[in-house]
Every structure is written in structure tokens, then in C-alpha cells.
C-alpha positions as CSV (number, residue, x, y, z in Angstrom):
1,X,143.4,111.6,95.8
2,X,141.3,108.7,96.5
3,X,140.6,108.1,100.0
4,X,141.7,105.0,101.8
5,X,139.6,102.0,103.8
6,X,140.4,99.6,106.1
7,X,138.0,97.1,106.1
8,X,138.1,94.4,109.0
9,X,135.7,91.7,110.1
10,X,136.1,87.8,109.4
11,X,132.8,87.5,107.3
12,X,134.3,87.8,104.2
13,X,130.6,87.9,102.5
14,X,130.0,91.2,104.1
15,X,134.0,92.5,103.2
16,X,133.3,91.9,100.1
17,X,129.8,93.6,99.7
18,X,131.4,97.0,101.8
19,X,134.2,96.8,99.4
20,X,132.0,96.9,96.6
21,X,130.3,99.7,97.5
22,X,133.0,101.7,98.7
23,X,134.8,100.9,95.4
24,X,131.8,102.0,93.6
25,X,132.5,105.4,95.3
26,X,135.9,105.8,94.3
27,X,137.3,104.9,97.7
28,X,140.4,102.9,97.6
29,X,139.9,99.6,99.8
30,X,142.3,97.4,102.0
31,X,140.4,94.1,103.6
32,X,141.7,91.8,106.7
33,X,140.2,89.1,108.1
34,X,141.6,88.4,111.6
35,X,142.8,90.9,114.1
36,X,147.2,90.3,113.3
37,X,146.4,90.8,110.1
38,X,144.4,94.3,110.4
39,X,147.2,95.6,113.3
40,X,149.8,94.7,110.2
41,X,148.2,96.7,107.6
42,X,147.4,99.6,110.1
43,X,151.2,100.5,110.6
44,X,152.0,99.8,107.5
45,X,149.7,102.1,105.4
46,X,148.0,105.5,105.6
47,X,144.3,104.9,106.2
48,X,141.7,107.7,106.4
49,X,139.3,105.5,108.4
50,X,139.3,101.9,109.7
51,X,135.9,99.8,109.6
52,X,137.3,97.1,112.6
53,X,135.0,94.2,113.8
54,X,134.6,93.2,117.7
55,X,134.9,89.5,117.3
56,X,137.9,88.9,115.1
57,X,140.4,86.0,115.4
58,X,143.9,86.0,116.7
59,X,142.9,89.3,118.2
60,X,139.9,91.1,119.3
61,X,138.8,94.2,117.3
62,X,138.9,96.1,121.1
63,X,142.8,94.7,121.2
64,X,143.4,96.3,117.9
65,X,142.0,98.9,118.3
66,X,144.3,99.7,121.4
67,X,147.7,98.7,119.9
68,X,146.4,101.2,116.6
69,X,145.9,103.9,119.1
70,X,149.7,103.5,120.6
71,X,151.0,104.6,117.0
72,X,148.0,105.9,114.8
73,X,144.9,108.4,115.4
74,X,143.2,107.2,112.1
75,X,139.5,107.4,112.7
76,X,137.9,103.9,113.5
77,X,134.5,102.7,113.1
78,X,133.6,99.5,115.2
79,X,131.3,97.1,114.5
80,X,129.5,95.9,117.5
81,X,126.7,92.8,117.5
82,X,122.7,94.7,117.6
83,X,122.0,95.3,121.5
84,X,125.1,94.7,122.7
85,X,125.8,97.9,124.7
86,X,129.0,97.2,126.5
87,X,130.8,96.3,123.3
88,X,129.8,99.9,122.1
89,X,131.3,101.3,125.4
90,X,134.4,99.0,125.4
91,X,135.2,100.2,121.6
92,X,135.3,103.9,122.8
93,X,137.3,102.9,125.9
94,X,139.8,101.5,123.5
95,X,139.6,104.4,121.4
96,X,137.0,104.1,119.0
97,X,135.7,107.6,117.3
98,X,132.3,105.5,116.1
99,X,130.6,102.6,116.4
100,X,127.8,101.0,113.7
101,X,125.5,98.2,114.7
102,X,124.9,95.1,113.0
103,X,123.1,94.1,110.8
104,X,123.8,97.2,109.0
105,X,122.4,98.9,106.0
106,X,125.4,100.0,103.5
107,X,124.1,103.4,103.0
108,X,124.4,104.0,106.8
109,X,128.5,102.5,106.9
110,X,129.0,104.9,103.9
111,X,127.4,107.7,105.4
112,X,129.0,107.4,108.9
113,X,132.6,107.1,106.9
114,X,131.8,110.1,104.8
115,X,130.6,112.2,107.9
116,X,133.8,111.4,109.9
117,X,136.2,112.0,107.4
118,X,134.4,115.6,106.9
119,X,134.8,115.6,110.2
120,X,138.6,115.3,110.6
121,X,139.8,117.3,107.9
122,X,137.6,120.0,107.1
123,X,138.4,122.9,108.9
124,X,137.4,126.4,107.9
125,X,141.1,128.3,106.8
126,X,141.4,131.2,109.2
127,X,141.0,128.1,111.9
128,X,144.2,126.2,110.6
129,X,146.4,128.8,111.4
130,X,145.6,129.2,115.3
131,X,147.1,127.4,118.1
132,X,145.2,127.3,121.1
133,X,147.7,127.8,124.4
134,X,146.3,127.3,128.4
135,X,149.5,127.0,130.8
136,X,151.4,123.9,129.9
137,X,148.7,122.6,127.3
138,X,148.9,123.7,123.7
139,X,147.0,122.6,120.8
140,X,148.0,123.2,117.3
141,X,144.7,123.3,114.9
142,X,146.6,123.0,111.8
143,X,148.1,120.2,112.4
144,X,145.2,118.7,114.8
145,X,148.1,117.8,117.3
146,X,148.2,118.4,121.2
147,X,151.1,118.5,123.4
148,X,151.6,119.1,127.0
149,X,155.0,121.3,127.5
150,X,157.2,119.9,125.0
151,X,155.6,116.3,124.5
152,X,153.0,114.8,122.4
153,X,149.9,113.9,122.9
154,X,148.3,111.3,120.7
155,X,144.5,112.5,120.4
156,X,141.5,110.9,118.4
157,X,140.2,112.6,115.6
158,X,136.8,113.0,118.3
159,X,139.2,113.4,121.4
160,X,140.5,116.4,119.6
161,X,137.4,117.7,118.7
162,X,136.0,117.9,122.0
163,X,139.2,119.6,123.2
164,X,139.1,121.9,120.5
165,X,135.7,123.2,121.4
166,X,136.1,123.5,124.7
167,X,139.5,125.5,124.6
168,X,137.8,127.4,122.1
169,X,135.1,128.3,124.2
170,X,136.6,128.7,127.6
171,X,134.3,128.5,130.7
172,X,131.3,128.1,128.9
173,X,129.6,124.7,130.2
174,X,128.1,122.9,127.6
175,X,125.6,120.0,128.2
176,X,126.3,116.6,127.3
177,X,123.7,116.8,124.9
178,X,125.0,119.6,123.3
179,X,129.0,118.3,123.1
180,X,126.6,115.3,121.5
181,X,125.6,117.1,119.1
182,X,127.8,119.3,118.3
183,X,131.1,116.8,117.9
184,X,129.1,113.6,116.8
185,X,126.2,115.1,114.6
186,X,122.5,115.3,115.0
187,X,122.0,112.2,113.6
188,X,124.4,111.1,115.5
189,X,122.6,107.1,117.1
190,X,124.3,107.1,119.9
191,X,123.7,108.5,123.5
192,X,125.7,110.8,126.0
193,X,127.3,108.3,127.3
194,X,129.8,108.3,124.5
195,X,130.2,112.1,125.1
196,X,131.6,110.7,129.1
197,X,133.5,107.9,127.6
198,X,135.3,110.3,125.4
199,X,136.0,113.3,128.2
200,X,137.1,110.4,130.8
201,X,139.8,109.5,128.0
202,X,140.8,112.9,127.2
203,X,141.7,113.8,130.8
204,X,143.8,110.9,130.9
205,X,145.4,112.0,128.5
206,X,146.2,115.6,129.6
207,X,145.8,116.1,133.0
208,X,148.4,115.2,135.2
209,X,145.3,113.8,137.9
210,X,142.3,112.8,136.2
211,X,140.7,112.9,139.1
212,X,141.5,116.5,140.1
213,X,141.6,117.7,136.6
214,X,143.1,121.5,135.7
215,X,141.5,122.3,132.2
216,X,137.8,120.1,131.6
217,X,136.0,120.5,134.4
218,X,132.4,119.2,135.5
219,X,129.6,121.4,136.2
220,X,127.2,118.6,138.4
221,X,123.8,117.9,136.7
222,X,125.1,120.1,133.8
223,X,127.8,119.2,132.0
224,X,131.8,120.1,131.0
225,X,133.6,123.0,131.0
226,X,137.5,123.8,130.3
227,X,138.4,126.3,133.3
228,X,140.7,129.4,132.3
């Protein structure tokens, strides 16, 4: 089955040359050009990754991006302005899984998509079937869902990574460098700031005080570690 794009940013010149090429490689393609329009087709269709503009009209790409993450954990790529750092750190506060600077080269947006749909569905068999359990927390790996006691917890496709390799790994401390690396890629442009970003979103998401957090732990002038 053919996989399927979002596509959102109000220069429809570069929509159309991203569509092209994606078309070319037999994805399936959705475009928007303003921010109401992109939140519409997001609950309304299946996506397998959402290419989502900062400066959109009627809504920001970061205000999309937040309302998608009350209802959807598609993957999303933002596209922030070159040099703009805080945009990049706003997207993943929002809950971004990526970010791709512009101007962009169309080999790079095609490889980045690529990567993080490997990424979020390619996990080796005899892993599928587990389901990682600490006290209250519980994370199915089949289904790439978390829950705390009997409720829900709606993860991104690079939140749930992170947890998943921690739980996996239980007390080891890994540098930021290395939950860099090993979550976003080696070739990965970013910096470890996105790897704090991400664990600062995660723990507000399942611990019941961020601040003294039960399960991700930090190891000062190291790293993380989830505590068992």
C-alpha cells in the first residue's frame, strides 16, 4: 500500500515541487495551504507522516501541530526558516518528531520521510510481541502504545522510542549523545537539545511529578536513565 503525505506550507511552488517528487516515488500525496485547512485533513485521514510549515495562515504550523497531537501520533516533520533555532525547539515542544530547514534540498525531505517512517514501523518480530511493565507504567511494543494503570497515553512515534529504549535497558545511563544517535540517526542534523526537549515531554506525560520523576531519571553531567 502506498504510503500517505501530508504536505503543508502556503508556498504552493514548493507544494507542488515536494509533491512531485514524492509522487514520483509512489507515495500518495495530500496538500494544504493554511493551518485550518491542514488540522481538517489531519483528523480526517490516515497519514504516515505530516510535512507542516511554521508560518502558515489562519494557524501557525506550532498550533497545528498541538491540536494534531490531542488526537493523532502521526509523525511530523516541521519546516522551520534557516537559523532560526527557537522555531526548531518550539516545533518539538509542540510535538514535532523532526524538523528540516529551509531552503531545502528534496533529496534530504525524502530522505528524512523515508528514515522516520522506517523508524516507526519497523520493528524486528520477536520485539512485537513484548510488553514492557514497571509498576503502574506499561508499554505494549506491538502496538507502540503506552498507558499508565488503565489509561492511555498518547506518545510520539520519537517519545516512544526513547521510552522504549530506556525500559528496555533499565538503569543503564545513556548520554545524550548516545539517545541522539541511537533514536534520531547518525545523520541525524540536529543537536542534544532535541534529545532534552523530547525527555522533558515524555515525563510529562507519564510521571505523575515531572519534577520528581519515578521512571527517567537524570544522571548530572551524564545523561538519562529509567530507574527499576
Amino acid at each position: 500500500m502506498a504510503k500517505k503525505i501530508l504536505v503543508v506550507d502556503d508556498e504552493k511552488l514548493i507544494v507542488k515541487g515536494i509533491r512531485f517528487s514524492l509522487e514520483q516515488d509512489g507515495m500518495e500525496v495530500d496538500c494544504a495551504y493554511d493551518g485550518q485547512e491542514a488540522l481538517d485533513l489531519a483528523s480526517a485521514n490516515q497519514y504516515d507522516v505530516i510535512l507542516l510549515d511554521v508560518m502558515l495562515p489562519v494557524l501557525t504550523g506550532f498550533e497545528v501541530c498541538q491540536q494534531i497531537r490531542e488526537f493523532s501520533d502521526v509523525p511530523i516533520i516541521m519546516l522551520t526558516a534557516k537559523g532560526e533555532d527557537m522555531d526548531k525547539i518550539l516545533g518539538l515542544e509542540y510535538g514535532a518528531d523532526d524538523y528540516i530547514t529551509k531552503p531545502f534540498n528534496i533529496l534530504e525531505v525524502k530522505a528524512r520521510i523515508k528514515a522516520i517512517m522506517r523508524r516507526s514501523t519497523s520493528k524486528p518480530a520477536e520485539e512485537n510481541k513484548q510488553i514492557l511493565t514497571y509498576d503502574i507504567l506499561r508499554v505494549d511494543l506491538d502496538s507502540r502504545r503506552g498507558y499508565l494503570g488503565d489509561r492511555e497515553v498518547s506518545l510520539t512515534a520519537k517519545e516512544f522510542d526513547l521510552l522504549e529504549l530506556l525500559m528496555t535497558h533499565p538503569n543503564k545511563v545513556y548520554s545524550r549523545e548516545e539517545l541522539l544517535n541511537t533514536v534520531w540517526g547518525y545523520d541525524y542534523p540536529g543537536d542534544v537539545r532535541t534529545v532534552d526537549v523530547h525527555i522533558r515531554r515524555l515525563r510529562e506525560k507519564i510521571e505523575t511529578t515531572p519534577s520528581t520523576p519515578q521512571f527517567i531519571h537524570t544522571k548530572w553531567g551524564v545523561g538519562y536513565f529509567f530507574q527499576q
